[in-house]
PAZAPA-4460 file (N, C-alpha, C; in steps of 0.05 Angstrom, whole numbers, plus 32768, in hexadecimal, padded with zeros to 4 digits):
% residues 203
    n_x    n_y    n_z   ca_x   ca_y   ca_z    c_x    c_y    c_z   seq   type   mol
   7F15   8084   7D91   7F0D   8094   7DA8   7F1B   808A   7DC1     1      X     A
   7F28   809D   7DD4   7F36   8096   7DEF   7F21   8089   7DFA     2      X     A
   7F27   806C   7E0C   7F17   8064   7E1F   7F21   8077   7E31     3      X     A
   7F06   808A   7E3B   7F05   8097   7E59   7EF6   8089   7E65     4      X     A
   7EF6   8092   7E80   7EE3   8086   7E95   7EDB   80A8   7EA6     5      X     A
   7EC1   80B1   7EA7   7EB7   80C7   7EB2   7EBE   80CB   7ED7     6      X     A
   7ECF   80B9   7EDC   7ECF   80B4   7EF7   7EEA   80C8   7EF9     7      X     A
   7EFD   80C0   7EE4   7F0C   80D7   7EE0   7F06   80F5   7EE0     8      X     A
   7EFA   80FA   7ECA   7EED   810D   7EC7   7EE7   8122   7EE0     9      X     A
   7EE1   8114   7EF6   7ECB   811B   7F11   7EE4   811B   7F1B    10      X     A
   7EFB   810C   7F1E   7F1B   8113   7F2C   7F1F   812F   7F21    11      X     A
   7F29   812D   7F05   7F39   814E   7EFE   7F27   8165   7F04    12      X     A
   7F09   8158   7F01   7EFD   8171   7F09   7EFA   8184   7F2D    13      X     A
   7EFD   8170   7F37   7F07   8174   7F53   7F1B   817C   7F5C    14      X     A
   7F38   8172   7F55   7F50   8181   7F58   7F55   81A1   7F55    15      X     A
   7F62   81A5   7F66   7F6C   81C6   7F62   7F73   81CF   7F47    16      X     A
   7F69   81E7   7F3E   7F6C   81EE   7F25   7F87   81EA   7F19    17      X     A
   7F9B   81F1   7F29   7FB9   81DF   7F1B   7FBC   81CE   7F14    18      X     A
   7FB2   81BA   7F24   7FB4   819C   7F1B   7FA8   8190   7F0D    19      X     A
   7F8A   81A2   7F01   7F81   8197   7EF2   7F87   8190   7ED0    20      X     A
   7F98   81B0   7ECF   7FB0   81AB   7EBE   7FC3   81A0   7EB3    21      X     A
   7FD2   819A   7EC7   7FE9   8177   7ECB   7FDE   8163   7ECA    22      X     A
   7FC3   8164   7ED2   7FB4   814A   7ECB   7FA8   813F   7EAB    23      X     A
   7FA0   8159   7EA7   7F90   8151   7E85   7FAA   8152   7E79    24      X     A
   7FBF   8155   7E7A   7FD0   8156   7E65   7FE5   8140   7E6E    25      X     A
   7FE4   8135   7E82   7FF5   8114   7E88   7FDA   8102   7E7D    26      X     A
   7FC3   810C   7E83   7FAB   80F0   7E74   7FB3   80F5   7E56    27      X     A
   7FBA   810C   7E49   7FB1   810D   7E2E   7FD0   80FB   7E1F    28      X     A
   7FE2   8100   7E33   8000   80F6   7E25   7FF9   80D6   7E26    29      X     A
   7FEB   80CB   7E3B   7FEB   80AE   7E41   7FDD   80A7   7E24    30      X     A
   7FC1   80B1   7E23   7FA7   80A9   7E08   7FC7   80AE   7DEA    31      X     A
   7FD7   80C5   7DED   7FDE   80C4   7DDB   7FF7   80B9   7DD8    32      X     A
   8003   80A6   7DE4   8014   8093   7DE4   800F   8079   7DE7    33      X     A
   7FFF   8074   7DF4   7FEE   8055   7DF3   7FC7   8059   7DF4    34      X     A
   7FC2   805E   7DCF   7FA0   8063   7DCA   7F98   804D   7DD7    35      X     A
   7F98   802F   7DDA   7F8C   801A   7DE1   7F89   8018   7DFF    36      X     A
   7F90   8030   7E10   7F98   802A   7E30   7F78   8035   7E3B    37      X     A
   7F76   8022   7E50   7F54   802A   7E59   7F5E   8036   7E74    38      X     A
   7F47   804E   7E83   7F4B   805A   7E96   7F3F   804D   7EA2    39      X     A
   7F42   8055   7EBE   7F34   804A   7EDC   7F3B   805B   7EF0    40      X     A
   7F21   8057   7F0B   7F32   805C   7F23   7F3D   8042   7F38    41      X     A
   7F53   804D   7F36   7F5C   8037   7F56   7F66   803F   7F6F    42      X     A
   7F64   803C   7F81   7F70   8046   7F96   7F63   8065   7F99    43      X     A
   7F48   8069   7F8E   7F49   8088   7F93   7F51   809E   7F82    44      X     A
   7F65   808D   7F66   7F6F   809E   7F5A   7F6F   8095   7F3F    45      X     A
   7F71   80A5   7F2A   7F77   809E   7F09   7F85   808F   7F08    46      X     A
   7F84   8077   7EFA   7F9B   8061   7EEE   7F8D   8053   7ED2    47      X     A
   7FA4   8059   7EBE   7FAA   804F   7EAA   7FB0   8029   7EA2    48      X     A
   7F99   801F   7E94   7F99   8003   7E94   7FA8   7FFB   7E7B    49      X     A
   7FBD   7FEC   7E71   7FC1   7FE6   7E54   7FCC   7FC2   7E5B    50      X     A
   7FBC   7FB4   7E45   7FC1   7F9C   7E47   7FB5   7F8A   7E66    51      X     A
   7FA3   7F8F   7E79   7F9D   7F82   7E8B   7FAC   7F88   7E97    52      X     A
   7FC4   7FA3   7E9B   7FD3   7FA4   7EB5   7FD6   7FC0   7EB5    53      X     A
   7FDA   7FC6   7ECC   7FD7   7FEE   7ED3   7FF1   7FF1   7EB6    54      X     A
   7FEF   800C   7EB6   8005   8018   7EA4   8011   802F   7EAF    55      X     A
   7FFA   8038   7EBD   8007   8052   7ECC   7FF2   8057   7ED7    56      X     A
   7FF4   806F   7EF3   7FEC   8086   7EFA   7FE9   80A0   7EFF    57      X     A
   7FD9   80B0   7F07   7FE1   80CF   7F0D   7FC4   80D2   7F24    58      X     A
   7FD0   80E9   7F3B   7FC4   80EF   7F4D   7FC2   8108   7F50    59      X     A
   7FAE   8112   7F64   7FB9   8137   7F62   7FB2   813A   7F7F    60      X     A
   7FC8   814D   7F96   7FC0   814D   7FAA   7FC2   8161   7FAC    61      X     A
   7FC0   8178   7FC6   7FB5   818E   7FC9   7FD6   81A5   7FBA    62      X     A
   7FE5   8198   7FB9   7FF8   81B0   7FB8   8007   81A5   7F97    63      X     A
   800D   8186   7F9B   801B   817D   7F84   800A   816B   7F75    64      X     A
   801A   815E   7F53   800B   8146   7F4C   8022   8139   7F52    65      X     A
   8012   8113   7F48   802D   8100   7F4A   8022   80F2   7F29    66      X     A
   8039   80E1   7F20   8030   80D7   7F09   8041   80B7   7F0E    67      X     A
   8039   80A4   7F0A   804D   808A   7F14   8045   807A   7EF8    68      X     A
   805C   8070   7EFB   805A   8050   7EE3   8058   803C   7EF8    69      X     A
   8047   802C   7EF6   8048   8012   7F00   805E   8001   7EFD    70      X     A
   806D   8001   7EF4   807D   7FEA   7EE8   8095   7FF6   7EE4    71      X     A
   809E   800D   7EF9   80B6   8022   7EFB   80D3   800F   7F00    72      X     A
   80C1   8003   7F0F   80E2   7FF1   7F12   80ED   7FD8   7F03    73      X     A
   80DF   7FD9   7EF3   80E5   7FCD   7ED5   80F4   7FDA   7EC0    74      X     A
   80ED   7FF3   7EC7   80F1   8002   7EA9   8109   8010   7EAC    75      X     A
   8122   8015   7E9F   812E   8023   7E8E   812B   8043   7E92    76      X     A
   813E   8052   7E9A   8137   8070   7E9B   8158   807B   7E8F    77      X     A
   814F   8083   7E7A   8160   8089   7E6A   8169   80AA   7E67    78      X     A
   8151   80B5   7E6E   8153   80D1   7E76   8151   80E2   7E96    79      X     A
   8157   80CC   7EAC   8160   80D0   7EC7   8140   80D7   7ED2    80      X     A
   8124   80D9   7EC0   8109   80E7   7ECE   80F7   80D1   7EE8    81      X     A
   810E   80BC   7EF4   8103   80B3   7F0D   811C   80BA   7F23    82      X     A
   8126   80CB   7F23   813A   80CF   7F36   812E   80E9   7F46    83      X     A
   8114   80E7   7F4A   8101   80F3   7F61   80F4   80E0   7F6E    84      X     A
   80F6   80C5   7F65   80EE   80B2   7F80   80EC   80B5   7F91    85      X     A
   80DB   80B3   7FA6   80DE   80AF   7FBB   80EA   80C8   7FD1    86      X     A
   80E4   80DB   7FC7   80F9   80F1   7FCD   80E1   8109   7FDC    87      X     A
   80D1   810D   7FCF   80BB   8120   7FCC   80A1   811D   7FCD    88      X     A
   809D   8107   7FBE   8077   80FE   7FAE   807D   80DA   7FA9    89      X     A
   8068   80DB   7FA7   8062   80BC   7F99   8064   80BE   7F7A    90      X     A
   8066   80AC   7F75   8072   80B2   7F51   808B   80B1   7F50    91      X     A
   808C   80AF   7F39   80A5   80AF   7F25   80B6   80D2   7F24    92      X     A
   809B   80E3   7F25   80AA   80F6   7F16   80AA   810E   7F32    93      X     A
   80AB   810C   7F44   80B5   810C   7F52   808C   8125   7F61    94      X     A
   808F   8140   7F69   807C   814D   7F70   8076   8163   7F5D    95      X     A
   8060   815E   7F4D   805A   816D   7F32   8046   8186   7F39    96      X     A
   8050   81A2   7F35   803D   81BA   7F46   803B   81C3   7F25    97      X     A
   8046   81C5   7F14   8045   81D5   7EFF   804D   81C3   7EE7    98      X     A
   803F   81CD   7EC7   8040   81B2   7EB5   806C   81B2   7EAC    99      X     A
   8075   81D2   7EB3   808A   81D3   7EAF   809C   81BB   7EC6   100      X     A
   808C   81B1   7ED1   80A6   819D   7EE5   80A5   8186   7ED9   101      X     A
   808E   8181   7EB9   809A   8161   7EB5   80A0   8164   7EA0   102      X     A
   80B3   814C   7E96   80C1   814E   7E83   80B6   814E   7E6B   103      X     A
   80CF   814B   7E50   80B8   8155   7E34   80A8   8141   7E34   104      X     A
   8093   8147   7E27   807C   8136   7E14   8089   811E   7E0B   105      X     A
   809D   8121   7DFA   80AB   810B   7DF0   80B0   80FB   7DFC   106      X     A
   80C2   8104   7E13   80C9   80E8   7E28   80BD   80DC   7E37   107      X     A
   80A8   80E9   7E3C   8090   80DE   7E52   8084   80CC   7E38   108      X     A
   807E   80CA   7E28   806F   80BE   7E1A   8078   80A6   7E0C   109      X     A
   8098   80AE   7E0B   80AF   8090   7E09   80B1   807E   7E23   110      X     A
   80B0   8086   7E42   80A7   8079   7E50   808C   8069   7E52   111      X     A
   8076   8079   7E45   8068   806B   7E4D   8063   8051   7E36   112      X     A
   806E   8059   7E21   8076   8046   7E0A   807D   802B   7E15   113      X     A
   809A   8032   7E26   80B0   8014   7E34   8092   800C   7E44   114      X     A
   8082   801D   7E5B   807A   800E   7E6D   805E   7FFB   7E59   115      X     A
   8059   8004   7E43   8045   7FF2   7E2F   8052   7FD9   7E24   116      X     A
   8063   7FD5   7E24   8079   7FBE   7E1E   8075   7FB3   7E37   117      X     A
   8083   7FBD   7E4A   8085   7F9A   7E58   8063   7F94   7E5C   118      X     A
   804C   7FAA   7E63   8033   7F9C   7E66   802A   7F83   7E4B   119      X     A
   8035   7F8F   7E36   8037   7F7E   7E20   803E   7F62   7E20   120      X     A
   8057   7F62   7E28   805A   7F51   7E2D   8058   7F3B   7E47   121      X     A
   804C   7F4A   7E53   803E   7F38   7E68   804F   7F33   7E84   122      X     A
   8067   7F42   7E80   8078   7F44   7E94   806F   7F5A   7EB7   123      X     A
   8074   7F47   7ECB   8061   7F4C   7EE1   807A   7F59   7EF6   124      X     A
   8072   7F67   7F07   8081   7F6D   7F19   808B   7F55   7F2E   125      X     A
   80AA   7F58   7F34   80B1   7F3C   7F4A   8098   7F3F   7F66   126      X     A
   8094   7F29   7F6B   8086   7F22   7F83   8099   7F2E   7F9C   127      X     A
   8088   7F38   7FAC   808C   7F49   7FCA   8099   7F31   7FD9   128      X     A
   80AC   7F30   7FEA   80B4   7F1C   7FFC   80A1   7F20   8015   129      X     A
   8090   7F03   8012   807A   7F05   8022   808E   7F01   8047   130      X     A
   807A   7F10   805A   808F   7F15   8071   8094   7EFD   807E   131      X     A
   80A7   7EF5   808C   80AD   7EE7   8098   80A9   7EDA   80B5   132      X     A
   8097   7ECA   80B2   8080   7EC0   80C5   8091   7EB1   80EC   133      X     A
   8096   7EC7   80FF   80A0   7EBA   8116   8096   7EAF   812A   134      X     A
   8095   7E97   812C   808C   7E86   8144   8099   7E94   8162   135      X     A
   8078   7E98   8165   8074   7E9F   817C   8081   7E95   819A   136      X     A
   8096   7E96   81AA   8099   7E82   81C1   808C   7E8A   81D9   137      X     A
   8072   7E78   81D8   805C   7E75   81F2   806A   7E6C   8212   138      X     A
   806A   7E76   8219   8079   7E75   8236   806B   7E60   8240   139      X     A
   8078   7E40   8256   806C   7E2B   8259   8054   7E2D   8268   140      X     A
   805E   7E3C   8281   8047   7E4E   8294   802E   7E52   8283   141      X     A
   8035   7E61   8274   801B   7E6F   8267   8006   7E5F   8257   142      X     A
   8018   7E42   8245   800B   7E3E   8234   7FFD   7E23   8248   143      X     A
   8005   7E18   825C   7FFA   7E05   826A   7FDA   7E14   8274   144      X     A
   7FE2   7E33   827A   7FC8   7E40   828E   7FB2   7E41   8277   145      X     A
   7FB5   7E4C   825D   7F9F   7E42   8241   7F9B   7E27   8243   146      X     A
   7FA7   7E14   8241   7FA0   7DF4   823D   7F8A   7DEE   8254   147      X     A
   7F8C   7DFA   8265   7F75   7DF6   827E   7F5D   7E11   8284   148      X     A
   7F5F   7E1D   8263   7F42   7E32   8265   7F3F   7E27   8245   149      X     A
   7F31   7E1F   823B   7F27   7E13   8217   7F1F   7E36   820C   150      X     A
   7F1B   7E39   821D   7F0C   7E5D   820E   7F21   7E6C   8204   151      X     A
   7F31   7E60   821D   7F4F   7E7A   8216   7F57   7E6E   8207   152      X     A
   7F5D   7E5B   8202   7F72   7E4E   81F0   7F67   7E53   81D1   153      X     A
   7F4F   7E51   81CF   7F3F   7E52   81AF   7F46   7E6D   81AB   154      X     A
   7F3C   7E80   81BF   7F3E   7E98   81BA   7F61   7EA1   81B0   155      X     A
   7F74   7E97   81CB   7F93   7EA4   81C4   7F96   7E96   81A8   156      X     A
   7F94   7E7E   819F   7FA0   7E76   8183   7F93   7E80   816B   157      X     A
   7F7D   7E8C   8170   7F65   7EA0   815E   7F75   7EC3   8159   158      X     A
   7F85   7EC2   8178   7F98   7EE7   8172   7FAD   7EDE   815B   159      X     A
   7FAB   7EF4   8155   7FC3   7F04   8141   7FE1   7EFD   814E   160      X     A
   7FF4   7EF6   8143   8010   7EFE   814F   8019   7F1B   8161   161      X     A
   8010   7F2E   8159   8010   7F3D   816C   8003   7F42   817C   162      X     A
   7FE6   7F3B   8185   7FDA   7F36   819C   7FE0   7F1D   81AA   163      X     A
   7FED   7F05   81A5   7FF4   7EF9   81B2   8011   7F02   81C4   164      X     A
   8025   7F0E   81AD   8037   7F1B   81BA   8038   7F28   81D5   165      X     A
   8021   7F45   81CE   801A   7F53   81DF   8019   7F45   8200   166      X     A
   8003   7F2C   8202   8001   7F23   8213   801B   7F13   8223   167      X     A
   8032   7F07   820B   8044   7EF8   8216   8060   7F0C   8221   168      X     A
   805C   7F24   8217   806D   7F38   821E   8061   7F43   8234   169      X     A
   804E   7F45   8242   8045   7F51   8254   8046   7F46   8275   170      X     A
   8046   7F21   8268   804E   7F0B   827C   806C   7F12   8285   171      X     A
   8074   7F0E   8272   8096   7F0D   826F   80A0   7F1F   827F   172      X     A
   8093   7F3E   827F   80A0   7F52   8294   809A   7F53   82AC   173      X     A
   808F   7F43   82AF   8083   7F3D   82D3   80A0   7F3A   82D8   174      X     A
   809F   7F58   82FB   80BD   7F4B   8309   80C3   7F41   8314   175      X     A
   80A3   7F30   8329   809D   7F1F   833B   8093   7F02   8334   176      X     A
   8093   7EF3   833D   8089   7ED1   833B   8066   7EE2   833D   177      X     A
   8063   7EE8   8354   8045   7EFD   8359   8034   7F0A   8351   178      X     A
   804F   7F1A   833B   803F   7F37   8324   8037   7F1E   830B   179      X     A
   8046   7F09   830D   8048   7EF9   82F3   802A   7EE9   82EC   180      X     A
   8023   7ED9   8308   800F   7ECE   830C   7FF8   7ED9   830B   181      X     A
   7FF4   7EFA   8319   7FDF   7F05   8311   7FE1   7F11   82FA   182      X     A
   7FEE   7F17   82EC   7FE2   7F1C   82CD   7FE0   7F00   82BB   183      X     A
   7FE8   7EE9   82C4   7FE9   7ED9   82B4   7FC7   7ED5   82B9   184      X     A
   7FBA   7ED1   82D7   7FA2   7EC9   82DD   7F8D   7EE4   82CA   185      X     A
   7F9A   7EFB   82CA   7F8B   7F0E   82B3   7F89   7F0C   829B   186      X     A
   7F9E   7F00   8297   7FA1   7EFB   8272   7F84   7EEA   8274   187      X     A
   7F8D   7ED3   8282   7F7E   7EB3   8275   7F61   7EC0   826F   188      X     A
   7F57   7EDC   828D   7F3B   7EDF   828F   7F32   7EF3   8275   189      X     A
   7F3B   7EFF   8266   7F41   7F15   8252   7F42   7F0F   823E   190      X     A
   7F5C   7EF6   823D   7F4F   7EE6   8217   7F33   7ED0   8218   191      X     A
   7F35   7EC4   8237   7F19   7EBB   822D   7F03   7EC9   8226   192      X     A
   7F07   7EE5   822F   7EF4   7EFB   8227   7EFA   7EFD   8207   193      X     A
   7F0E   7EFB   81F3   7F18   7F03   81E1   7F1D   7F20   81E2   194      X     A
   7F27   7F25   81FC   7F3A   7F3B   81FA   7F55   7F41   81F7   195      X     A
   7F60   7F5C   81EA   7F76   7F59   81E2   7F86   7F66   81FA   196      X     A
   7F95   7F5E   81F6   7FA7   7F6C   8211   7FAA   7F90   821F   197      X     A
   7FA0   7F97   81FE   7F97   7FBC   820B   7F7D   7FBE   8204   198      X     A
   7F6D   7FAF   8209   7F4C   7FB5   81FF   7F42   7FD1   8210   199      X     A
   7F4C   7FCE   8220   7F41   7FEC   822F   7F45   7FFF   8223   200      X     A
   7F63   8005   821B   7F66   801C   8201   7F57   8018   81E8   201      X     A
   7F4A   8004   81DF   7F42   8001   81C7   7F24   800A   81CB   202      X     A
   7F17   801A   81AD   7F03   802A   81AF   7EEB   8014   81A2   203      X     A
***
């Protein structure tokens, strides 16, 4: 028996009558190319579990579906059916309105074959290049006027890089020695508030 999950169920049944179509019949190719694969929701949407790691998905939105392999950029396309990337829809197969826009049974089901192999084998997607962290340059003025408020100073080293920014770009465009000093004397009074430099705009 297919592991379903009824949470699905309550998806296809919601989708627009088109899609409900593209939908039972991408769930039924997945159960019938990999029986051992468990359903779920994630993100809001149907996804296919095999081996402790996604295998795939499918979504349905008001006009199209999408159908994605997790592990697309691993795999091998031998019959050109991800050269809708990025073009149209999320997915692989590019923006699915009718069951005639995806490809045969066969090949969808040889894909999802390859993407059961690498979960098989335990092979993981490369790690994201985590971003690249820039030291902030605190202007001397400024960071002497914190060292002589303790509030501000807990508070400014407590902001985000871009709320610190905010504040050090705002010093910086002073066109006077004058304009400079009174916003610097605003900042100091604002983060000891733990305010951010547009709190007034903020709701």
């Amino acid at each position: 028996m297919p592991q379903t999950d009824p949470r699905i169920d309550a998806y296809i049944a919601k989708a627009a009558p088109f899609a409900q179509s593209i939908l039972l019949h991408l769930r039924a190719l997945v159960h019938d190319a990999c029986p051992d694969v468990a359903e779920t929701m994630k993100w809001s949407f149907p996804h296919f579990d095999y081996k402790g790691s996604i295998l795939c998905s499918m979504a349905a939105f008001k006009q199209h579906c999408a159908f994605t392999f997790f592990k697309y950029a691993l795999m091998e396309d031998p019959h050109g059916i991800f050269n809708a990337i990025g073009k149209t829809a999320m997915g692989q197969l590019g923006q699915i309105k009718d069951l005639e826009d995806l490809p045969k049974d066969k090949i969808i089901k040889k894909y999802i074959r390859q993407a059961m192999k690498l979960n098989e084998a335990g092979v993981k997607l490369p790690a994201k290049n985590k971003p690249v962290t820039v030291a902030l340059d605190t202007p001397e003025y400024f960071a002497n006027a914190l060292k002589k408020n303790k509030q501000a100073q807990t508070v400014f080293d407590d902001f985000s890089a871009g709320k610190k920014k905010e504040y050090i770009e705002w010093l910086e465009e002073a066109k006077t020695e004058a304009t400079r000093e009174k916003r610097l004397a605003t900042a100091i009074e604002w983060i000891a508030e733990g305010k951010a430099r547009h709190w007034k705009y903020q709701k």
